[in-house]
Every structure is written in C-alpha cells, then in structure tokens.
C-alpha positions as CSV (number, residue, x, y, z in Angstrom):
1,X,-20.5,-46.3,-45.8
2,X,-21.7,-44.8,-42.7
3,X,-20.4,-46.2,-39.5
4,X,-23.4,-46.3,-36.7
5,X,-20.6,-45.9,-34.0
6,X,-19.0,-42.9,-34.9
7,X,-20.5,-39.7,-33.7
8,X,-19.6,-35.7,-35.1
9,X,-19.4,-33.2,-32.3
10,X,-19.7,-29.8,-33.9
11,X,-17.6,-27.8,-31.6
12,X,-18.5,-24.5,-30.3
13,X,-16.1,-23.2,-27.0
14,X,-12.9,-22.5,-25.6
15,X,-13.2,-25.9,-24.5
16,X,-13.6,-27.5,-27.7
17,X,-10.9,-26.0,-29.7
18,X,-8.6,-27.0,-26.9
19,X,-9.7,-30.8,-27.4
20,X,-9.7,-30.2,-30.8
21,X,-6.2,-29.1,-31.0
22,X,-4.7,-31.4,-28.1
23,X,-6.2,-33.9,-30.6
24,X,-4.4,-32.9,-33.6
25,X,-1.2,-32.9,-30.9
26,X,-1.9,-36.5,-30.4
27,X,-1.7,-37.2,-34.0
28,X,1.0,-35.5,-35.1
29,X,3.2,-37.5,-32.0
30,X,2.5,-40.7,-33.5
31,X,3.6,-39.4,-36.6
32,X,7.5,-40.0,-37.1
33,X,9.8,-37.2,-38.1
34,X,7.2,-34.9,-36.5
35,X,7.7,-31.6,-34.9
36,X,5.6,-30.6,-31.9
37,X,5.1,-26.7,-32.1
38,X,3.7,-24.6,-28.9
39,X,0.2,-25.3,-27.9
40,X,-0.8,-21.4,-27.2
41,X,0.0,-20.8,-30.6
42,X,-1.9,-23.5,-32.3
43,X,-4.4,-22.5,-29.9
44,X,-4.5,-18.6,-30.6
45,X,-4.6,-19.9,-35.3
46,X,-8.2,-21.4,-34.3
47,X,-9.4,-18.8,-31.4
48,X,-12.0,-16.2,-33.6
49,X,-11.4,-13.4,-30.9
50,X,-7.4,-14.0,-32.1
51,X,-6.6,-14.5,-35.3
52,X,-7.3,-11.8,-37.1
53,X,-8.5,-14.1,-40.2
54,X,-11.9,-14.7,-38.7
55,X,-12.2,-10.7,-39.1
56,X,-13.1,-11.8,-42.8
57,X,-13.9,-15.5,-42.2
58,X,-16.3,-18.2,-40.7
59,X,-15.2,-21.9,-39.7
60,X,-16.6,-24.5,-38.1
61,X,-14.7,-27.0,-36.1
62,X,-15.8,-31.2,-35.4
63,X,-14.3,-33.9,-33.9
64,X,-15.2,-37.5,-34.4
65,X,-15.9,-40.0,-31.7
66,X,-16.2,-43.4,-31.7
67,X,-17.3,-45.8,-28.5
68,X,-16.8,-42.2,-27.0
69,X,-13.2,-41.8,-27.6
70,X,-11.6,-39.1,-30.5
71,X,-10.8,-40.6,-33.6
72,X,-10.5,-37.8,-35.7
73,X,-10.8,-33.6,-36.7
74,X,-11.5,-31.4,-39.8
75,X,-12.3,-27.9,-39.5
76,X,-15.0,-26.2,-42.5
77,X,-14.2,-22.7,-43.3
78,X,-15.3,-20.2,-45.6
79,X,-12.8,-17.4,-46.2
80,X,-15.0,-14.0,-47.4
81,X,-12.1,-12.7,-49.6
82,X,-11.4,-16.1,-51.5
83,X,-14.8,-16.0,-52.2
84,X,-14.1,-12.5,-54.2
85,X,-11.3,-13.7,-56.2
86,X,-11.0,-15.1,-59.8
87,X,-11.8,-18.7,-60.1
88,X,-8.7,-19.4,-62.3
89,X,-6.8,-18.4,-59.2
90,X,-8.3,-21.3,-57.5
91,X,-10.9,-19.8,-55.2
92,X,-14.0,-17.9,-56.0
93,X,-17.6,-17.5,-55.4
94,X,-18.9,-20.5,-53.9
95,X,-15.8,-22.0,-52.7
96,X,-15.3,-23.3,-49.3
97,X,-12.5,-25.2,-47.4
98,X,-11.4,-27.7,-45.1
99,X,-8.6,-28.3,-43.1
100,X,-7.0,-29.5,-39.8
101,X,-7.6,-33.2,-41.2
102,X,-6.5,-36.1,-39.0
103,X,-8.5,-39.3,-38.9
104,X,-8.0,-43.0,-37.5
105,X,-9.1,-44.8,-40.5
106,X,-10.7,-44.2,-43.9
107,X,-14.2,-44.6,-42.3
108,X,-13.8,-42.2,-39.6
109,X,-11.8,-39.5,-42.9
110,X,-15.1,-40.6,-45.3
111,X,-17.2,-39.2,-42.9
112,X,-15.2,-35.9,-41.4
113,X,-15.1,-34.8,-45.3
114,X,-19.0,-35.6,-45.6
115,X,-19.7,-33.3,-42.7
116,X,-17.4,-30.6,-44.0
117,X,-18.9,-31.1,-47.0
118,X,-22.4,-30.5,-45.6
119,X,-21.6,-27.7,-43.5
120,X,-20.5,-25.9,-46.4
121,X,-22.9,-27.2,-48.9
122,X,-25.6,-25.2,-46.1
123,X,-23.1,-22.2,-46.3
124,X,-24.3,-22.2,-50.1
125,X,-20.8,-23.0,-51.2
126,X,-20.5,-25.5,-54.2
127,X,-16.9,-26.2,-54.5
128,X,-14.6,-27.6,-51.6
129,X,-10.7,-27.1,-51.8
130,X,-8.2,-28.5,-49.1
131,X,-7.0,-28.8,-47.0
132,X,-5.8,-25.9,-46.2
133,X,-5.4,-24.8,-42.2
134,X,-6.8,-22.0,-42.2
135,X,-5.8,-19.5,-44.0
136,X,-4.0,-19.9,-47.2
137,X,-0.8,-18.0,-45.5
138,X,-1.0,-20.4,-43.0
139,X,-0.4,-24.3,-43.9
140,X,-2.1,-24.8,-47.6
141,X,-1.5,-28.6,-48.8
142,X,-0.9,-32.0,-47.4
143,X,2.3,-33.9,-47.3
144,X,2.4,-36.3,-50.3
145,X,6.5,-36.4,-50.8
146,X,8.6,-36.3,-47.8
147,X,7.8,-38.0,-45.2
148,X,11.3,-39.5,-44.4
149,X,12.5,-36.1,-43.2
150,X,11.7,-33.5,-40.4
151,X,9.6,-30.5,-41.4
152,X,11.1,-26.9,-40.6
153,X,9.4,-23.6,-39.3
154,X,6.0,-23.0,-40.0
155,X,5.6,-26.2,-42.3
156,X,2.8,-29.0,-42.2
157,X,3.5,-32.8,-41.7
158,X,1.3,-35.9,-42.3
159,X,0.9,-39.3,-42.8
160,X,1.0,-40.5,-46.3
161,X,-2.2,-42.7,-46.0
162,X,-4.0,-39.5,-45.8
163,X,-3.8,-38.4,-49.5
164,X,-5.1,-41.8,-50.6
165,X,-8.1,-41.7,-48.2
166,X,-8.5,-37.7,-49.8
167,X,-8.9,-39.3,-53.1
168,X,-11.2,-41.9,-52.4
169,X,-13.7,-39.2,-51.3
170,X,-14.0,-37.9,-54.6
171,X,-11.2,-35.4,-54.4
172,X,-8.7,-34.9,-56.9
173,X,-5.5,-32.8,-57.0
174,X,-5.9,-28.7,-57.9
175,X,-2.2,-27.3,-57.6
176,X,1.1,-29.0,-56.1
177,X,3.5,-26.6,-54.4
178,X,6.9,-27.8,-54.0
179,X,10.1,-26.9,-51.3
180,X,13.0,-26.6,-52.2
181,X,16.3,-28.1,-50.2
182,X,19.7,-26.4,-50.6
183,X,23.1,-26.8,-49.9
184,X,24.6,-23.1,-48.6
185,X,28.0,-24.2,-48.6
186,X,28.5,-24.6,-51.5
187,X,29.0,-20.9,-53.6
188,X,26.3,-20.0,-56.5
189,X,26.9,-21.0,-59.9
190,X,29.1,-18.2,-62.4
191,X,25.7,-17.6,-63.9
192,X,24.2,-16.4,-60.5
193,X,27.8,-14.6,-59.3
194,X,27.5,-12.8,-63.0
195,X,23.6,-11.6,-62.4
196,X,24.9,-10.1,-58.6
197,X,28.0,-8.4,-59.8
198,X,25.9,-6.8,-62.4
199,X,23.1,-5.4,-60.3
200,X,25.8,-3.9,-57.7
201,X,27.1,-2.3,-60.5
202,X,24.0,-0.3,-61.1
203,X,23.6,2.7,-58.8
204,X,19.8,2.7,-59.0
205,X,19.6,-0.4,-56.7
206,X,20.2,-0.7,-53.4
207,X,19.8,-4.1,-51.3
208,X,20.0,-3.8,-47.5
209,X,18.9,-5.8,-44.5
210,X,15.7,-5.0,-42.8
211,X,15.9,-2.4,-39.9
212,X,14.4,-4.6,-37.1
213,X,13.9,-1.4,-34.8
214,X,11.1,-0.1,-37.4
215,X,10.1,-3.6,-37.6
216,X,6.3,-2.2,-37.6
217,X,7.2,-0.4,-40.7
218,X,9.2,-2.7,-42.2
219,X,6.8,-5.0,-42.2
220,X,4.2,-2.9,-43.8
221,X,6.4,-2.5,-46.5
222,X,7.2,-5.9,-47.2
223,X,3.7,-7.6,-47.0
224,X,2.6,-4.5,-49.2
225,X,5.2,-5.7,-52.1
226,X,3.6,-9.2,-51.2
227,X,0.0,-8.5,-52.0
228,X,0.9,-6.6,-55.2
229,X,3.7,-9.5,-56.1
230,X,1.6,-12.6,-55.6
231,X,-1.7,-11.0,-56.6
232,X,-2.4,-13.2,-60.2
233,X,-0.5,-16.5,-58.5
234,X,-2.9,-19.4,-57.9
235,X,-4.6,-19.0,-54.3
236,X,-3.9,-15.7,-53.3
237,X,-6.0,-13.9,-50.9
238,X,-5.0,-10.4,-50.3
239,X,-3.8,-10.0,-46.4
240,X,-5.8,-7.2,-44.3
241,X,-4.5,-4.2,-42.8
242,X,-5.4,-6.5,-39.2
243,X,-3.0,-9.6,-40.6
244,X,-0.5,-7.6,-42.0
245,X,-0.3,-5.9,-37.9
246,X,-1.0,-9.1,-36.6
247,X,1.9,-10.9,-38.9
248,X,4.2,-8.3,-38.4
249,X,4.3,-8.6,-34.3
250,X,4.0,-12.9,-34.7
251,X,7.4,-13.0,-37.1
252,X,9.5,-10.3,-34.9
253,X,10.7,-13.0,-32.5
254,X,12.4,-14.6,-35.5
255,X,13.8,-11.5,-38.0
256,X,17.4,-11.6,-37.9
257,X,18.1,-8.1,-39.7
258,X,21.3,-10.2,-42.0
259,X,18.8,-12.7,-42.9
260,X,16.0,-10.6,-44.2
261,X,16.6,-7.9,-47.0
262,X,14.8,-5.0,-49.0
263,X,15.4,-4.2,-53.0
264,X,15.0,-0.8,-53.5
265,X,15.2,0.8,-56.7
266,X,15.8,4.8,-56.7
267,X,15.1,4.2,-53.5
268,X,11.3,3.3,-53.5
269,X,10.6,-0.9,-51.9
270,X,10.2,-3.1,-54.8
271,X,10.9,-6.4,-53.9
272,X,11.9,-8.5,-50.4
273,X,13.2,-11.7,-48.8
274,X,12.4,-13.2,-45.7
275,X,14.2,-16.2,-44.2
276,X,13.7,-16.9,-41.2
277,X,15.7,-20.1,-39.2
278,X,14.2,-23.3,-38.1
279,X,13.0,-23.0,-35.1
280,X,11.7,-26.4,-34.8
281,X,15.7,-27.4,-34.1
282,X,14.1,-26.0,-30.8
283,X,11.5,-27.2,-30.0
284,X,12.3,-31.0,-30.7
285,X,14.1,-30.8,-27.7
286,X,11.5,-28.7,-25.3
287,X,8.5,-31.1,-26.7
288,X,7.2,-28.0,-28.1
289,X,6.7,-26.9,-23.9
290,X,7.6,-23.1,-23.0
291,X,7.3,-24.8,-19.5
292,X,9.2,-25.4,-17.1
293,X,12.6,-25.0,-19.0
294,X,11.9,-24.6,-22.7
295,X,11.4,-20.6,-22.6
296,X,15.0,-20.7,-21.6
297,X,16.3,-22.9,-24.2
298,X,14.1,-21.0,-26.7
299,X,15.3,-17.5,-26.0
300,X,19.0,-18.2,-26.1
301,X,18.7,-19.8,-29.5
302,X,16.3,-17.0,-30.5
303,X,19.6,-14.5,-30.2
304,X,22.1,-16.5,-31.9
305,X,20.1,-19.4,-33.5
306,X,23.4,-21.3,-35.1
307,X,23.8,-24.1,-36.8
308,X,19.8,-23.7,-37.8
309,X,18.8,-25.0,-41.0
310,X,16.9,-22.0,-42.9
311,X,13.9,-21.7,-44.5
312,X,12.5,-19.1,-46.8
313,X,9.2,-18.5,-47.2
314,X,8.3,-15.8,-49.0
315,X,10.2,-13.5,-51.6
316,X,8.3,-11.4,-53.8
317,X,8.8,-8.3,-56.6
318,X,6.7,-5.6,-57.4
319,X,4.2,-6.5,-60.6
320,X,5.9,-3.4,-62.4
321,X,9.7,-5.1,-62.3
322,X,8.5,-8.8,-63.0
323,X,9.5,-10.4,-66.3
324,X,12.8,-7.7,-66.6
325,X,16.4,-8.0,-66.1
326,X,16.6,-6.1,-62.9
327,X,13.5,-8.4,-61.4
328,X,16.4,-11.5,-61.7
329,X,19.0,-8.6,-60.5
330,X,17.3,-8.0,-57.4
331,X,16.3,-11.7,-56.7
332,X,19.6,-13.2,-57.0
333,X,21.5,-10.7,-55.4
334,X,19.2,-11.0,-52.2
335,X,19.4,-14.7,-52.5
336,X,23.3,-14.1,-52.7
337,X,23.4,-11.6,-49.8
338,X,21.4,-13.8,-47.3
339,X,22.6,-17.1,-48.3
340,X,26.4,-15.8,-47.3
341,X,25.1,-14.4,-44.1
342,X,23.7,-17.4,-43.3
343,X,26.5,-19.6,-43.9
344,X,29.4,-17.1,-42.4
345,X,27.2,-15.8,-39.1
346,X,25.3,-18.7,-38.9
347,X,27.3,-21.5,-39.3
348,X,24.0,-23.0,-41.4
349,X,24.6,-25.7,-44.3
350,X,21.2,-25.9,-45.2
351,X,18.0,-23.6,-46.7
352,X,14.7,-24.9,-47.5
353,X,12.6,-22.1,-50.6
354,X,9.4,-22.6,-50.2
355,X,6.2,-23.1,-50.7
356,X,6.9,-22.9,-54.8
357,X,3.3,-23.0,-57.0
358,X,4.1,-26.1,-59.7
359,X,3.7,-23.5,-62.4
360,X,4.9,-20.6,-61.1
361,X,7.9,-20.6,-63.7
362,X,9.5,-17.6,-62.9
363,X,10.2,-19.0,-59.0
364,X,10.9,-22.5,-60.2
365,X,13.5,-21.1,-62.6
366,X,15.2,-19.5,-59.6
367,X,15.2,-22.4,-57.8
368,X,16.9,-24.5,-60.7
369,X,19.4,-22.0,-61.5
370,X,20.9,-22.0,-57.9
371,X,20.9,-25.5,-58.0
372,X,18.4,-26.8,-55.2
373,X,16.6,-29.9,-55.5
374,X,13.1,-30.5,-54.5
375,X,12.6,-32.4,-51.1
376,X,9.3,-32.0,-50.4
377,X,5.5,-31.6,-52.1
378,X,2.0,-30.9,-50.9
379,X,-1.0,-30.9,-52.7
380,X,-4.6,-29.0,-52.6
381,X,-7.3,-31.0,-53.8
382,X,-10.5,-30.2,-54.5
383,X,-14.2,-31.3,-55.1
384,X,-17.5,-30.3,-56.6
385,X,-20.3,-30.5,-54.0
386,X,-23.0,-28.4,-56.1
C-alpha cells in the first residue's frame, strides 16, 4: 500500500546524483562489515558525461522522502545493447533494470520498485531485472549469503532484509552468481600440478605476465578475449570500444604485472587472468577519504600492496579453445602462475574467484578442482511488468 507521506523526487543534476550517492554512503555505514569506497568514483559510475555506459544507455535516478528527510534510492536504467541480446541470455528486447536499491523499510522499497517499474513500463520495456548498478560489469546482484564478512575490491554489500522485501514485490530469482574464497597457502592439488607441468611442456603455449608499460594495448587485448569468451554466458553485454578505453585507464592503478597473465598459443592472445588486490584493506582505514591523508596511505599500498587479500574477477578463453584440453592447460597454469606470485611477493593467504554464473560448469569445475569453497552469493531477480 501506498504511503501518503512518502514522496519520489526524480532526480535530474549534478546536485541530485550527489544526494543520491551521499545517500547510498549513508546506508552502506550503517551496514556492518561495510566498505566505504571513494566518493568521486561512485560519483563519476552515475555522471552521463563520465561513464562511458550512458554512450549506449539511459537511466533515471529517485530518491524517496518521507516528512522531508531521505529514506531511500533506486536508479531505472535501460541499457541499448541488453536490449539486442538473446533473451535466454537473460536480457533482450523489452528489458529494463534497476539498481542502486537502499530503502528504510518495506514501504518506502514497495514503492521505489513501483516507480522504477513505471519509468520503465513508459520506456516501453516489459520485463524488469535487478538489481544490477549499472552496468552488468559493474555490481550485478544483491547480497543474499555473506553478510558476516567484509566485501573486497569492486564487490557489492547489503543488508539481508533487502532480498525478502525484493520478493515481496513480485520478484523472483533469474541467475545466482557465486564467489569463491581460497586458501593460497596451501599448494594445488597433484591433479592441478599434473595439468601445469603438462601445458609447460608444450612449446606452442606461452604464459606471461602483462606488460604494464603497453597497458593501453594490453588491455585491448584482454577485454577483446573477454567479449568473445563470455559472449553465450547469461547476461553478457558486449563492452564498447569507449569502455574497453575507459576500463583500461580505471584498472591501471591496480595491475601488478606478476598478478595478471596472458595465454598465448603460437603466439596469438587466447585467454587471460586478471587479479587484482583488495584495495578495500585501504580504504577501511582512510574512510574511503583521498583527503587529507588517505592519498598517502593509498599510494604507498598501491606499489607494494602486501599482505592484501586477492580477488579475481575475470578470466576468460577464446570460444575456439573452450571445451579442449589446452583451454584447462591454459587456465590452471595461469591460476598456478599468479596464485604463487601472490603468495611469495605478496605475502597474501587469501583469493576470492568471482563473480561465477550458478551454471556456468566449466568455471565452477575450476573452482572445485582447486579446492575453494563458496563464501559469498548474489542474486538477479526479475519481474514481468507487461
């Protein structure tokens, strides 16, 4: 039901997405186990003259009020691309999203979702999936396993309440993705250390760390592979030439050459890891502030970030090479190759894989054989609005 004293602002300035993401801010401090990241760059994800998403995107941000006071934000978005993909990869024509979802109470949730809803509904979409903030390489899911442990880089957090009041909208649950927690101490199983030993033993293959000075065309490379690699996977939108730039100069601050490799085979790219380490260990202690000290505390960890947990969050192999003995060659023996770096230069005792699609067997099968456990799961639900 309706509640008389709660009022949607439809925001539509500068000024605006600053409330509306100091708002989300205030949230996610109330939250335990929280991280607080840096404002400019939550601020730059929402800014359409930014983020190079909006190049093929529209969104509309609201905050609720109630009594005059915020009591909650969604953001409505319609991505152009999804819209061209297959529906049994989750998107397709007519479906919209939401995302950036914080509400007081299940009143002030029912009626965020309604507006989205609307706003979409009048965008001529008939479908809503969420959340997912903004873009699908951004933060898809909400928390729903978890909660009793800190997030790490570039990973969403939130209140468990928040699925339930999802649900009671009318939502139900489209795709889990899992993460994956592992202990890097500990040496790979014979199986794995058998798989390595055989694909350095064939001459065609060559695994090295990325060259960080051609970062620019590293990164090409890799987010190529990427958008061949994951192209059938559920909710896959193909990045632009503006996000793979865009991506390319956001992640440079935090590529560590021994941490990041690329597979080739007779010397062509066909497959990559990326790992990158946590640095929320950071900014817990600045408050997620650059100012007045946390630059300083950020850059000196930035150049020797030890004792950092590590996450990985993409790997990917060439279509061609999937479903064949060297595909599992070249998987394990980057896994092998940056999971000793990370240990012996690092001084880390702990990797997070992830996100992992529920059904994407061939990942999940990694996962199990290098014995990690799953510590975390988000889920994307969706709804008919037609």
């Amino acid at each position: 039901m309706a509640d008389a004293q709660i009022s949607i602002e439809a925001i539509t300035d500068k000024n605006g997405r600053e409330r509306f993401v100091d708002l989300g801010r205030a949230f996610a401090a109330q939250l335990e186990h929280s991280v607080p990241q840096l404002r400019s760059e939550q601020l730059e994800l929402v800014d359409p003259a930014k983020n190079p998403f909006f190049g093929h995107a529209r969104a509309q941000l609201f905050i609720a009020h109630r009594d005059g006071k915020p009591v909650g934000r969604i953001s409505a978005h319609i991505d152009e691309l999804a819209l061209q993909m297959s529906p049994e990869q989750g998107f397709g024509p007519g479906a919209g999203m939401f995302g950036y979802f914080d509400a007081q109470d299940e009143t002030v949730a029912s009626q965020l979702l309604e507006t989205a809803e609307k706003w979409l509904r009048d965008q001529g979409m008939n479908r809503v999936v969420g959340p997912i903030s903004m873009s699908i390489w951004e933060e898809p899911g909400l928390l729903v396993k978890g909660h009793d442990h800190s997030p790490v880089i570039m990973m969403g957090h939130h209140p468990a309440h928040y699925a339930g009041w999802i649900e009671a909208a009318g939502y139900t649950r489209a795709k889990t993705l899992y993460t994956y927690d592992l202990d890097i101490t500990k040496g790979f199983p014979p199986l794995v250390q058998r798989i390595v030993q055989s694909g350095e033993r064939n001459k065609r293959i060559n695994v090295r760390p990325v060259r960080k000075k051609d970062w620019d065309e590293e990164a090409a490379k890799i987010l190529a592979i990427l958008n061949d690699a994951w192209s059938d996977n559920w909710g896959f939108v193909p990045l632009t030439p503006a996000e793979v730039a865009y991506t390319g100069v956001k992640l440079k601050p935090i590529i560590h050459e021994d941490l990041n490799m690329i597979a080739e085979v007779d010397g062509r790219p066909v497959a990559f890891m990326l790992t990158f380490p946590d640095i929320n260990h950071v900014l817990k202690k600045t408050g997620g502030k650059l100012f007045p000290f946390g630059w300083f505390h950020l850059l000196r960890w930035l150049r020797k970030p030890s004792g950092s947990d590590m996450r990985v969050p993409l790997m990917g192999v060439l279509k061609e090479f999937q479903n064949s003995r060297m595909a599992s060659q070249l998987a394990f023996m980057m896994i092998s190759y940056i999971r000793d770096n990370a240990a012996a230069r690092y001084d880390s005792t702990r990797g997070e894989i992830g996100w992992i699609l529920e059904d994407n067997q061939g990942m999940v099968a990694i996962a199990d054989t290098i014995e990690s456990t799953i510590n975390r799961e988000y889920a994307v639900y969706e709804k008919s609005i037609g």
